[in-house]
Each structure stands twice: as structure tokens, then as C-alpha cells.
C-alpha positions as a Markdown table, in Angstrom:
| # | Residue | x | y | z |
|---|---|---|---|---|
| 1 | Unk | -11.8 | 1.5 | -53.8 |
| 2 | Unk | -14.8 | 0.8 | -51.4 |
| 3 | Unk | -14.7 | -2.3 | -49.5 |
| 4 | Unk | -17.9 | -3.3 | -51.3 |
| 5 | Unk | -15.8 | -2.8 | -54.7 |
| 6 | Unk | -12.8 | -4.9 | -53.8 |
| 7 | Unk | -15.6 | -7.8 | -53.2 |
| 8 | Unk | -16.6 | -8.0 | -57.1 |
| 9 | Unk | -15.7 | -10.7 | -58.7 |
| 10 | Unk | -15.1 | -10.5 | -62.6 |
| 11 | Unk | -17.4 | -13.5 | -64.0 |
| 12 | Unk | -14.5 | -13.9 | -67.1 |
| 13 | Unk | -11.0 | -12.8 | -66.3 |
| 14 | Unk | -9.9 | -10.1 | -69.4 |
| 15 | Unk | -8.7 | -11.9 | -72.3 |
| 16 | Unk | -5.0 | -11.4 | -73.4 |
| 17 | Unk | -3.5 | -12.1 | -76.1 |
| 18 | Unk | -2.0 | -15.5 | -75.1 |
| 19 | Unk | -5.3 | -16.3 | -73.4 |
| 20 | Unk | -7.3 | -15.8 | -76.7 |
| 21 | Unk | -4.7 | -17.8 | -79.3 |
| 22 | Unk | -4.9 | -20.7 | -76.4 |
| 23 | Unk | -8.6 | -20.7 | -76.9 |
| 24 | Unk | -8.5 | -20.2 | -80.9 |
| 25 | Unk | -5.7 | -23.1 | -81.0 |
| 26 | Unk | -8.0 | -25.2 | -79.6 |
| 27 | Unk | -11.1 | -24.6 | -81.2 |
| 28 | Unk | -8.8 | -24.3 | -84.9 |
| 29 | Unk | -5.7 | -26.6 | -83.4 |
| 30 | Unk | -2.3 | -24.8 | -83.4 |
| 31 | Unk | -1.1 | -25.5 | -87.3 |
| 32 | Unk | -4.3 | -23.9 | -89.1 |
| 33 | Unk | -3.6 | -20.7 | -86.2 |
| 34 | Unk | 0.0 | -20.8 | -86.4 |
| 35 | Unk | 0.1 | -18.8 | -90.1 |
| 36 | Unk | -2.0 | -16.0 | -88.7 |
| 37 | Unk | -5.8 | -15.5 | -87.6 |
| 38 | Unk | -8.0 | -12.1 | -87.8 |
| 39 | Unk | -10.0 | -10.9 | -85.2 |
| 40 | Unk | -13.5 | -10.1 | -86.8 |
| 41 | Unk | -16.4 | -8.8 | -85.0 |
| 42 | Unk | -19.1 | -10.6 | -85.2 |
| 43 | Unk | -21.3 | -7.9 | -85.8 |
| 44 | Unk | -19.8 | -7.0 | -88.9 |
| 45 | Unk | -21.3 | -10.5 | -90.5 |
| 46 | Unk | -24.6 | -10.6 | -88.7 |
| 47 | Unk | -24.9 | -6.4 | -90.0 |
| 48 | Unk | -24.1 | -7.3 | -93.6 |
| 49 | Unk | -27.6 | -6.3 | -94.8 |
| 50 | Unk | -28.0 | -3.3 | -92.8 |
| 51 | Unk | -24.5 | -2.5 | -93.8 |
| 52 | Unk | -26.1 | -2.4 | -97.8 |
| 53 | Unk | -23.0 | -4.7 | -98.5 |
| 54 | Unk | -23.2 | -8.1 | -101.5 |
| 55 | Unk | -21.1 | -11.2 | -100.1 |
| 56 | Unk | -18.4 | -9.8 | -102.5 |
| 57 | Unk | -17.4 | -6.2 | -100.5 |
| 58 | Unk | -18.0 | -8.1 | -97.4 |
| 59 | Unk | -15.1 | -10.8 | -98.2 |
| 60 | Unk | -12.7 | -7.6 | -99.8 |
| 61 | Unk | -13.6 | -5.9 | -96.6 |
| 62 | Unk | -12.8 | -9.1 | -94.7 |
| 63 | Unk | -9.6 | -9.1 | -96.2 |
| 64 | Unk | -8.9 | -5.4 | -95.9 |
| 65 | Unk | -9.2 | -6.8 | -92.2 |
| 66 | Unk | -6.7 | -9.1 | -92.2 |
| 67 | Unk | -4.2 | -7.0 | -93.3 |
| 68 | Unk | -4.9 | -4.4 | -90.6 |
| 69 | Unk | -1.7 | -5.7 | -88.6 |
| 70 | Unk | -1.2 | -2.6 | -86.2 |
| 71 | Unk | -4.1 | -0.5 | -84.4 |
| 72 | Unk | -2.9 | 3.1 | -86.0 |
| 73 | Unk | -1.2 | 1.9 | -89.1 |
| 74 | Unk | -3.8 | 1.1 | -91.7 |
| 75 | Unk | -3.6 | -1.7 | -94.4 |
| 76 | Unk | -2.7 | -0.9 | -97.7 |
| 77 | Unk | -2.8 | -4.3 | -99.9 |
| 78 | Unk | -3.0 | -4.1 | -103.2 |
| 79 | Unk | -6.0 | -4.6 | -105.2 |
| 80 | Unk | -4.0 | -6.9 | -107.4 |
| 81 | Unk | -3.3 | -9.1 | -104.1 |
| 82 | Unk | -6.9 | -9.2 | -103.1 |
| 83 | Unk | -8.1 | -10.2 | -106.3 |
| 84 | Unk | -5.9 | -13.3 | -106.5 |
| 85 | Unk | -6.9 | -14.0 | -102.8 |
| 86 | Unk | -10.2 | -14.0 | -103.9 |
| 87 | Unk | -10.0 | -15.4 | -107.5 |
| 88 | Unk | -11.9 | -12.4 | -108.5 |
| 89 | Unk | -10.8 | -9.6 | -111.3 |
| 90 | Unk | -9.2 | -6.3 | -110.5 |
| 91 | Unk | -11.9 | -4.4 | -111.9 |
| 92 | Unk | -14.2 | -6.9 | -109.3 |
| 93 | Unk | -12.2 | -5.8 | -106.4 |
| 94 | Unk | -11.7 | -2.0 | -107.2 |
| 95 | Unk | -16.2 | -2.0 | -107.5 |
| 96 | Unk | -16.5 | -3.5 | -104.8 |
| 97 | Unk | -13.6 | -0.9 | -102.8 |
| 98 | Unk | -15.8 | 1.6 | -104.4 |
| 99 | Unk | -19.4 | 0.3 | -102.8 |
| 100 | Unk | -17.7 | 0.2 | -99.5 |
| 101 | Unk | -16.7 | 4.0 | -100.1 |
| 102 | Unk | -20.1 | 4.7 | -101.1 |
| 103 | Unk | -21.5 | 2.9 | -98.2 |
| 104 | Unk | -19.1 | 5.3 | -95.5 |
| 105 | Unk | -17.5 | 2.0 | -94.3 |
| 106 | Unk | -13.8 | 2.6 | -95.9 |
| 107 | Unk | -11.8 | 5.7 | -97.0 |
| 108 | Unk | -9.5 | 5.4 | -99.7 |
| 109 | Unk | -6.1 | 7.1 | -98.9 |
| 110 | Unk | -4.1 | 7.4 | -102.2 |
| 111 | Unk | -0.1 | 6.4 | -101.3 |
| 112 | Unk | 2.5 | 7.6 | -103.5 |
| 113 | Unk | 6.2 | 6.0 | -103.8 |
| 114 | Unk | 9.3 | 7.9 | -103.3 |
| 115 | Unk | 9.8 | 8.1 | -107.0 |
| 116 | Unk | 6.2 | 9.9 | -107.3 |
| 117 | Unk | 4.4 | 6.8 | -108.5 |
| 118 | Unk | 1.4 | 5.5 | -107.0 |
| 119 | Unk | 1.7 | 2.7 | -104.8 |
| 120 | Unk | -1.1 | 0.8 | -103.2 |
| 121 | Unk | -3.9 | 2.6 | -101.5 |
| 122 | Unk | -4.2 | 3.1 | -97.7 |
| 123 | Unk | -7.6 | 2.1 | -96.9 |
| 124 | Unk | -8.6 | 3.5 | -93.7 |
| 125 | Unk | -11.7 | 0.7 | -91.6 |
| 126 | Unk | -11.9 | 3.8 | -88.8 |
| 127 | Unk | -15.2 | 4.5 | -90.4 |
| 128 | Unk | -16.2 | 1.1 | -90.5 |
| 129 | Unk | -15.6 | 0.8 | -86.9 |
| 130 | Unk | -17.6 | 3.7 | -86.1 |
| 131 | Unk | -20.7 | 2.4 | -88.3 |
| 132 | Unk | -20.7 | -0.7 | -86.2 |
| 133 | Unk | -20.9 | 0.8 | -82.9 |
| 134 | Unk | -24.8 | 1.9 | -83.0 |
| 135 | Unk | -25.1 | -1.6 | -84.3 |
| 136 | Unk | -23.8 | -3.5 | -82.1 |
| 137 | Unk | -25.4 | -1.1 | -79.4 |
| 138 | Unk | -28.9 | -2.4 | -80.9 |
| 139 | Unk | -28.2 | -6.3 | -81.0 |
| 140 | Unk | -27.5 | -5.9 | -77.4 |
| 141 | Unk | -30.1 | -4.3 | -76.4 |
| 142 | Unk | -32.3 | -6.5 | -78.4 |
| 143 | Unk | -30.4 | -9.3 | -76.6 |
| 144 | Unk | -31.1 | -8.0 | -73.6 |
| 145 | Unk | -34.8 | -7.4 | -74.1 |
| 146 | Unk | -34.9 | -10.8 | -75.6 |
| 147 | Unk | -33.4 | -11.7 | -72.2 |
| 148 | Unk | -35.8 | -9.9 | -70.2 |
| 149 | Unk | -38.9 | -11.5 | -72.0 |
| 150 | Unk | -37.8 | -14.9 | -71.7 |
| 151 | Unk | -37.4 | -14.0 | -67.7 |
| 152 | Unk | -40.8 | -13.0 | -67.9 |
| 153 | Unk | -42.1 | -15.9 | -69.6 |
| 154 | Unk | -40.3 | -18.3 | -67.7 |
| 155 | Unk | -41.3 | -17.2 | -64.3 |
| 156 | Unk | -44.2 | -15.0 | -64.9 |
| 157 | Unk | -45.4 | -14.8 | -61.4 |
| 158 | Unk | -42.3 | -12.7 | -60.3 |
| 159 | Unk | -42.9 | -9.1 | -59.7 |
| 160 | Unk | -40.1 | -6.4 | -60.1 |
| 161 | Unk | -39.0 | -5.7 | -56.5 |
| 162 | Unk | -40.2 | -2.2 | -55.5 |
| 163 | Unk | -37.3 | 0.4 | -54.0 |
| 164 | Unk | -36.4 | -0.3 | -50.5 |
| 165 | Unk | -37.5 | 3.4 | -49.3 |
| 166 | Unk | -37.1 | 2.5 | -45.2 |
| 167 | Unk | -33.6 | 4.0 | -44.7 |
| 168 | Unk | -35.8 | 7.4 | -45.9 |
């Protein structure tokens, strides 16, 4: 590393996982966190209508989310268990499952038991994941023009500073 390099200073040390249930704890206190929390981007809810999603796929999708446990092993509840989660029918949860298919944000991996029965499916959110990234890459650079506009506004007599071209 350069010797300027070793002089950065983070502005927000990396969050860990301790770090980021202390904070959650105390925002939610310890006994709502303590049976489990879901990280959920928040793109994902403020994308919702570009994502061509009703409030009904997004909260089966949100759910889809909380059982995603491990980064490579996909969940695989079943559409029994997310329609009592969500007081809706079966038939309710396996339209909306379908919608999310149809919209490119879920892939439906059909699991079989031992015995050759189907068990539940594996839905896969990798696609999900990689419809949110142009997404979130426009909200921040709408942030950051939003940003640079309010600069402007504020101090609207400051001039962008012109390349120091003496060293040439």
C-alpha cells in the first residue's frame, strides 16, 4: 500500500454480523430479534412497481426471503407453509409463485423425495438478485445527482475547480 493509502480513514467501520444484530436489537430490542430477523434490501420494496409485482408476490417473495438461511443453499418452504404464514389459500400462493416466475425474479426447482415423491420446491432468488442490481445502480445514481443538485442550489456561486495542470 502507498503511504497516502494507509492514511484513509473508513467513514463506517464494515459491519459484522454481531455489529448489525447489536444495532437491530436496539432499534427492535433483543426479544422481537431473538427468534430470527431477515435481511431485506431495501430496494427490493422501494422497486416493487418496477418489479411488475401486487403486494401479494412481494410478501410470498418476502417470505421466500426469510427462509433463505444459507448463501448457496436455496429455500425450499412449502407452499402449504406460506400460505398459513400469510392466511392466504394455496392456490393464492402457487399464483403468485407463478407471477414471480413470469416476472424472471424466482426459478422454480422441482425437489423429489427419496421415495420418488415430490417434496417442496427449491425456489432459486439468484435471479431476483441479479434484477435488483441495475436497480439499485439507478437509485444511486439518482441519489447522487439529487445530491449534486442540492450542492448546487445551496451554494450556487461555487464553480467546479478546474485541473491543476502546473506539474505539466
Amino acid at each position: 500500500m502507498s503511504e497516502t493509502t494507509n492514511k484513509v480513514v473508513p467513514l463506517r467501520p464494515p459491519a459484522t454480523p454481531e455489529t448489525s444484530r447489536k444495532v437491530l436489537e436496539k432499534r427492535w430490542t433483543k426479544g422481537v430479534i431473538d427468534p430470527g430477523f431477515t435481511f431485506v434490501p431495501s430496494v427490493l420494496l422501494r422497486a416493487q412497481a418496477r418489479l411488475h409485482i401486487n403486494a401479494t408476490e412481494l410478501a410470498v417473495l418476502m417470505h421466500l426471503i426469510d427462509h433463505w438461511w444459507e448463501d448457496e443453499e436455496m429455500p425450499f418452504p412449502s407452499k402449504r407453509r406460506l400460505a398459513e404464514r400469510l392466511s392466504v389459500s394455496d392456490k393464492t400462493v402457487q399464483r403468485a409463485i407463478k407471477r414471480l416466475e413470469d416476472e424472471g425474479l424466482v426459478r422454480r426447482i422441482v425437489r423429489r423425495h427419496s421415495s420418488g415423491g415430490q417434496a417442496s420446491n427449491i425456489y432459486d432468488l439468484k435471479p431476483l438478485v441479479e434484477k435488483l442490481k441495475p436497480i439499485a445502480k439507478d437509485m444511486i445514481d439518482a441519489r447522487d445527482k439529487a445530491a449534486a443538485t442540492k450542492r448546487a442550489a445551496v451554494r450556487p456561486g461555487l464553480r467546479k475547480r478546474s485541473p491543476d495542470l502546473s506539474g505539466l
